[in-house]
C-alpha positions in Angstrom: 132.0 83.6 112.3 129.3 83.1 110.2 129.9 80.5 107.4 128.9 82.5 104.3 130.8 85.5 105.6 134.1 83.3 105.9 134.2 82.5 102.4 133.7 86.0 101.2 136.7 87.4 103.3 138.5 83.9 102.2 137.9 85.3 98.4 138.7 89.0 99.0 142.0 87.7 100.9 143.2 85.1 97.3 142.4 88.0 94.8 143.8 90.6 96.8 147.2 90.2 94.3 145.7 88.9 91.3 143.7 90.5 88.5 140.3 89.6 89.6 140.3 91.9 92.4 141.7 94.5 90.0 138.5 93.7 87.8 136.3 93.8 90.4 138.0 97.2 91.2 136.9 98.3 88.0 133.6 97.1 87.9 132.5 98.9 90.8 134.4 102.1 89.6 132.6 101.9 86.3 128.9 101.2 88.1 129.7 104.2 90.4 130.9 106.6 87.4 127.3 105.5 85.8 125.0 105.6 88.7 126.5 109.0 89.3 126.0 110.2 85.6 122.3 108.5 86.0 121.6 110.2 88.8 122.8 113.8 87.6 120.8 113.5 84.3 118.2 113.2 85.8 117.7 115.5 88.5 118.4 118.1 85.6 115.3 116.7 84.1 113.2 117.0 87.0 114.8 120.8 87.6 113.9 121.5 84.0 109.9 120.2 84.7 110.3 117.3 82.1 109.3 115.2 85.0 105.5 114.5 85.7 104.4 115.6 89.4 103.9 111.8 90.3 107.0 110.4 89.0 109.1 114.0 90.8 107.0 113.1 94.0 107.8 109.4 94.1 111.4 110.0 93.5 111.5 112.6 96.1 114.9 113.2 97.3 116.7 111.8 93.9 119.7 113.1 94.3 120.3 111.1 97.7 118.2 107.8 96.9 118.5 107.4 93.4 122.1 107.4 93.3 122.9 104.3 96.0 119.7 102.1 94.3 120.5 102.1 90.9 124.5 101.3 92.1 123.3 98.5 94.4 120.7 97.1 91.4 123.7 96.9 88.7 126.3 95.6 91.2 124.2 93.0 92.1 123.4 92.5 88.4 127.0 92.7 87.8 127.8 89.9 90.5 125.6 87.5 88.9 127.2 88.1 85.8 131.0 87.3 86.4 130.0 84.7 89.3 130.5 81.9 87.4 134.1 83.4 85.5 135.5 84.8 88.9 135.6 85.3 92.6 132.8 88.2 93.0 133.8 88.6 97.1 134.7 92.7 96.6 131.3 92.8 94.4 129.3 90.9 96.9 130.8 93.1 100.1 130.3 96.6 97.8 126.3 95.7 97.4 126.2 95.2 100.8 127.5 98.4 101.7 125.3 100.0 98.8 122.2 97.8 100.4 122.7 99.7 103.7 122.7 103.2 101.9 119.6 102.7 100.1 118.2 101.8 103.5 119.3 104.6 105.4 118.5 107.4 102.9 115.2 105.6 101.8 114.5 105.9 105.8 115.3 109.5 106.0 113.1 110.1 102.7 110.2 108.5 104.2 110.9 110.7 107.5 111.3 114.1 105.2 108.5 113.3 103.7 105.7 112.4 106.2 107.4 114.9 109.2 108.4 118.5 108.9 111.9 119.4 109.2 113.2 119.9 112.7 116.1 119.4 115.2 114.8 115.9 116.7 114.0 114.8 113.1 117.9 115.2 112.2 118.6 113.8 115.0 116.6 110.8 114.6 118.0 110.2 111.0 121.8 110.2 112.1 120.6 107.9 115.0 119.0 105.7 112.6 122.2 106.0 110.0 124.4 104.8 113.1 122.2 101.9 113.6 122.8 100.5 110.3 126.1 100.9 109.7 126.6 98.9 113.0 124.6 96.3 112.0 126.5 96.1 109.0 129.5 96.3 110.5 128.8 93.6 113.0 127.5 91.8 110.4 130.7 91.5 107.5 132.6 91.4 110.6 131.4 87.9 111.2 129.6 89.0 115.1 126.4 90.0 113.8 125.4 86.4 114.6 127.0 86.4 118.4 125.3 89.8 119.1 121.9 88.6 118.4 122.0 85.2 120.5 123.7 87.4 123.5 120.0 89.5 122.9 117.8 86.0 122.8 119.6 85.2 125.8 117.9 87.8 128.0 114.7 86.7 128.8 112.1 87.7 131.2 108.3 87.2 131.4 105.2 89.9 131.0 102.3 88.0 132.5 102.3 84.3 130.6 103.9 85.9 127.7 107.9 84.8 128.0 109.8 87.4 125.8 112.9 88.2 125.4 115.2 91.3 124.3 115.8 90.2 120.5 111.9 90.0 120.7 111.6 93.2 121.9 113.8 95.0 119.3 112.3 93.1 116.5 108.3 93.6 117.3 109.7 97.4 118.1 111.1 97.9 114.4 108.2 96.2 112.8 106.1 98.6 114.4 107.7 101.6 113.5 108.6 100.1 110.0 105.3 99.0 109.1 103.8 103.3 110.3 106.0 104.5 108.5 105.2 103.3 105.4 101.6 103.7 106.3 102.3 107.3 107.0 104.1 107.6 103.4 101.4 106.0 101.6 98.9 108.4 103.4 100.5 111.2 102.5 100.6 110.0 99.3 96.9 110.0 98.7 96.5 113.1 100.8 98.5 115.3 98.6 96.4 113.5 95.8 93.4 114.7 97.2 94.1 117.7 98.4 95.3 118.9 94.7 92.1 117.4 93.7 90.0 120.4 92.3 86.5 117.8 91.8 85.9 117.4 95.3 84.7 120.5 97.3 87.5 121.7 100.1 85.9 120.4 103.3 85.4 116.6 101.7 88.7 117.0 101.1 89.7 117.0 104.7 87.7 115.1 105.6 89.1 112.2 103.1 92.0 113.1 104.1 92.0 113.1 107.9 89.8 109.9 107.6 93.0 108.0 105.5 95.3 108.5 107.7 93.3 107.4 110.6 92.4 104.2 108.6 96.2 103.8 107.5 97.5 103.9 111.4 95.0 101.5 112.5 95.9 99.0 109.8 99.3 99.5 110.3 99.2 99.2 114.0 97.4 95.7 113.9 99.8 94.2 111.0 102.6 95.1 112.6 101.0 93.6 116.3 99.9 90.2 114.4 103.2 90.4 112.8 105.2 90.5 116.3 103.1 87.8 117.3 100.8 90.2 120.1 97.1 89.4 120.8 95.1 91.8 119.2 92.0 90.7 121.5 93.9 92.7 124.1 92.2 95.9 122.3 89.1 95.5 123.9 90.9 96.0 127.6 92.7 99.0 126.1 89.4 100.3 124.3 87.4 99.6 127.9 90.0 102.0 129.3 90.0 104.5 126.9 86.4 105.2 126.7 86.1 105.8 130.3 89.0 107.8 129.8 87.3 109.5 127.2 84.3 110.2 130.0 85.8 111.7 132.4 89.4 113.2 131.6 89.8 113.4 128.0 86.0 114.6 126.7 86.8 118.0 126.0 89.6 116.5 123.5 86.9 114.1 121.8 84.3 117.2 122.0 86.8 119.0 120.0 87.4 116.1 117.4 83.4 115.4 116.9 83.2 119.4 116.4 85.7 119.0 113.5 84.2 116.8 111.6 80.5 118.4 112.4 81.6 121.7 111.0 83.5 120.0 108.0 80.5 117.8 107.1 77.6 120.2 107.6 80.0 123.2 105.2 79.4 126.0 107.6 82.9 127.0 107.2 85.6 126.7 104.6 89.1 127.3 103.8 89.4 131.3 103.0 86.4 131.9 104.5 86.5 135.4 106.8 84.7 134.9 109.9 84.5 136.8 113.2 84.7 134.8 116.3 84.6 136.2 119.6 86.7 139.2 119.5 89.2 137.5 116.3 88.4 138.5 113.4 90.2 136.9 109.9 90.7 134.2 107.4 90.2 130.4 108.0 93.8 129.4 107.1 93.7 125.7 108.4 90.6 123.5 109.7 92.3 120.3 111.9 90.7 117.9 113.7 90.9 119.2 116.6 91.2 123.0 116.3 91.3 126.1 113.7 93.5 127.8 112.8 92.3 131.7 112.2 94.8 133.9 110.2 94.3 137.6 111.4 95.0 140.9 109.2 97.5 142.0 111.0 99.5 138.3 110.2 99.2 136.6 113.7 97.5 133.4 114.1 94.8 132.5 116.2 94.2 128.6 117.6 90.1 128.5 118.1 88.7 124.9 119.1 86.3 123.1 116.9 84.0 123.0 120.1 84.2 127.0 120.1 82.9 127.6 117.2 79.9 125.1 117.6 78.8 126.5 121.2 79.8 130.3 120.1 77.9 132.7 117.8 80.3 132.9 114.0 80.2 135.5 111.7 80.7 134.3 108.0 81.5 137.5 106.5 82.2 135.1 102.9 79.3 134.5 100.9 78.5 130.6 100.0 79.9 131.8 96.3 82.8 132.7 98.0 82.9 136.3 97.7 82.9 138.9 100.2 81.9 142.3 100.3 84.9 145.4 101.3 83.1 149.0 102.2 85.2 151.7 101.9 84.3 154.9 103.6 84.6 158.5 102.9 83.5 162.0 103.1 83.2 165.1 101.0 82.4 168.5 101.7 78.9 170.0 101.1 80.4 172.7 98.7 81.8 169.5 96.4 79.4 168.3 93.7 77.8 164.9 95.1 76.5 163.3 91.9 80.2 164.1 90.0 81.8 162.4 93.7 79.3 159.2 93.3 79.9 158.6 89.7 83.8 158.7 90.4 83.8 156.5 92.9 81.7 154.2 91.3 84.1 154.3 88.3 86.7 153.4 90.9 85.4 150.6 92.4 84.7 148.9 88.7 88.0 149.6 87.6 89.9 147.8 90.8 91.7 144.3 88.8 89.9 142.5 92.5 86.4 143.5 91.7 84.5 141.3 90.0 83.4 142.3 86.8 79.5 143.0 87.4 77.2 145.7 87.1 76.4 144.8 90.5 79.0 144.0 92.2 80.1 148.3 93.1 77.7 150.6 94.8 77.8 153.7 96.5 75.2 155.4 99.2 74.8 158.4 101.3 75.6 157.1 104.8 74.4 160.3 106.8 75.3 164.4 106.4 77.9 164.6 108.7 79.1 167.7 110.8 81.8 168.4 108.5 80.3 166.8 105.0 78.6 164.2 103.3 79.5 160.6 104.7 79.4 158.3 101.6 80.4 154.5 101.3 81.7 152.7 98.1 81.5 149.3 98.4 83.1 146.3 96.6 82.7 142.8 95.8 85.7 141.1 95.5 86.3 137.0 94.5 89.5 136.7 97.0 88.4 137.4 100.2 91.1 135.5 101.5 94.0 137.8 99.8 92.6 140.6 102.8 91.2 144.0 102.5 93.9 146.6 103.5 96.4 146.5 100.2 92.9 146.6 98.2 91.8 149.9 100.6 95.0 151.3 100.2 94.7 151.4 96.7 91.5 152.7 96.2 91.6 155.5 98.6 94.8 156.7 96.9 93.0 156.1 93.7 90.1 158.4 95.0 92.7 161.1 96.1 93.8 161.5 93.0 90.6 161.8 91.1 89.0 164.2 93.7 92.1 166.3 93.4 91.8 166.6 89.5 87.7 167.2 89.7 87.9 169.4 92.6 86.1 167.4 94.9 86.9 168.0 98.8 87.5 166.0 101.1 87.2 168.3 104.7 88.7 168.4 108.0 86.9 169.3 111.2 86.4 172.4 111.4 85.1 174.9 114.6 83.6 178.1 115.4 84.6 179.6 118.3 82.9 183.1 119.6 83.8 184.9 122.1 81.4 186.8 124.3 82.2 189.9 126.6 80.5 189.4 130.1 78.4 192.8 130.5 80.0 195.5 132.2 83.7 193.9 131.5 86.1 195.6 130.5 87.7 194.5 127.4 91.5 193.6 127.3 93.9 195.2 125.4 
């Protein structure tokens, strides 16, 4: 058993009948009881928006981290303290147990908050919560120690690199260490930059996508110079990869260049309606490798970047971001025209999407149809993104009930049908 972890069960074991575990007992009750109270104030505060955005997003789940830190800070605080006055073994074992929970829920914070939420995710946390608390267990337990020579034990060579298993685990959980907190970090300053209103939308991405790229790489060669792995050993991998790249995978790196064409170049935006092919909608999301197209109707449409670079694309958004909504209809040729064009004009102007400009409503004579007069209002609105069919909806009812109250018609086919007696034919009765 390992020497320092004798003496603390050697303390706990003297005080157990005296006063100084009772003391100890109390202690830790008390820094509990506050940590708890701590923790409840302030996730009121942050509930309440007295909490700045950065200091909320840095805090992230407070309820679970906060709580375990702040105990573990002041029980060690505490230990210090009353070292020199008493034995501190039930103080020293309860930060130990507090030290595990801070890393286990700081773990699953990082995890919530670079990954969305989903089965394997949970399942990784509780894997990763069973991890620790075996290592902790193995390790007050005095076999922590035992464990990890068994593991050093098993060795076995890869080339004229002799490793062994407690090699293998450690450069493994340095690696994924070390990306995680490159992934936080990331999606720190992505979340920075994306709420950034300075910077125009596609920059944005771009940033963005170029940070996290950055972030992996440096992540992935600390954590290989870390373990002790020649990074020269890149340039085989890179040889491979870009032949890779030149025969199997080039439609994948077409796709990626594509992205960041159309991002740099601003031929498309976030919002923007466009028609591609047959799809027709809104530019919802613009990845690296694909886009995602957001249809009226609310399904989604994957398009690769490489699509809409070979392919023709219809912008129907204006570089001021404003698109233009017609709105057909027809009257009959008994109504009054000029009364129907000034009412829909009036309309149009008084919709809370159009934009307030003496331009920004017309209406025109289409053609004279077979039934009446086939006019078109049309709109400008600032929201293309928000759709067309709710805004329609409104102003056709809108137009129903002021061609109703001005007597305006609005006609249905209608037919003339004669009916001619073949000579010499008798007629029927």
């Amino acid at each position: 058993m390992d020497h320092d972890i004798n003496i603390l069960w050697k303390e706990i074991a003297q005080d157990f009948n005296t006063t100084a575990a009772l003391w100890q007992l109390l202690v830790i009750g008390a820094i509990l009881a506050i940590s708890g109270l701590l923790n409840l104030h302030l996730r009121r505060q942050i509930l309440a928006g007295k909490v700045n955005t950065v200091y909320k997003m840095l805090l992230g789940g407070v309820e679970r981290l906060f709580f375990p830190f702040s105990a573990f800070l002041m029980l060690v605080i505490a230990r210090y303290s009353l070292e020199n006055w008493m034995h501190v073994g039930l103080l020293r074992l309860g930060a130990r147990m507090l030290l595990a929970m801070v890393i286990i829920r700081s773990i699953a914070y990082v995890l919530r908050y670079v990954f969305s939420p989903s089965a394997w995710l949970h399942s990784f946390e509780r894997v990763i919560a069973w991890t620790v608390w075996v290592v902790v267990a193995l390790h007050i337990s005095g076999f922590l120690n035992p464990v990890l020579q068994v593991l050093e034990d098993v060795q076995f060579t890869v080339g004229k690199q002799k490793l062994n298993l407690l090699l293998l685990l450690q450069g493994g959980l340095t690696i994924v260490v070390t990306m995680l907190i490159a992934l936080w970090l990331s999606r720190m300053i992505e979340l920075r930059l994306m709420a950034s209103s300075n910077i125009n939308s596609n920059w944005r991405v771009i940033m963005v996508k170029m940070v996290r790229m950055v972030a992996i790489v440096i992540a992935l060669l600390m954590s290989m110079a870390v373990v002790g792995i020649d990074v020269t050993m890149l340039s085989v991998f890179g040889g491979a990869l870009g032949v890779g790249l030149g025969f199997g995978l080039q439609k994948i790196a077409s796709n990626y260049v594509s992205g960041f064409i159309i991002l740099m170049d601003k031929s498309l935006h976030m919002g923007d309606i466009v028609t591609i092919s047959s799809h027709y909608g809104i530019v919802k999301e613009l990845r690296s490798r694909y886009m995602v197209l957001r249809k009226l109707d609310g399904t989604e449409v994957i398009i690769p970047n490489e699509t809409m670079i070979t392919d023709v694309v219809i912008n129907h958004t204006s570089a001021a971001h404003k698109a233009k909504i017609p709105i057909p209809i027809q009257i009959s040729y008994d109504s009054d025209l000029d009364v129907a064009m000034r009412l829909l004009k009036e309309i149009g102007a008084a919709h809370q999407r159009t934009i307030k400009d003496g331009s920004a409503v017309d209406v025109i004579i289409k053609s004279f149809g077979e039934s009446g007069i086939d006019l078109q209002l049309s709109v400008w609105v600032a929201d293309p993104e928000e759709g067309s069919s709710k805004l329609q909806s409104e102003i056709y009812y809108a137009i129903w009930q002021r061609f109703k109250a001005n007597n305006i018609e609005i006609p249905y086919p209608t037919r003339d049908v004669r009916i001619v007696a073949a000579s010499g034919a008798t007629p029927a009765v």
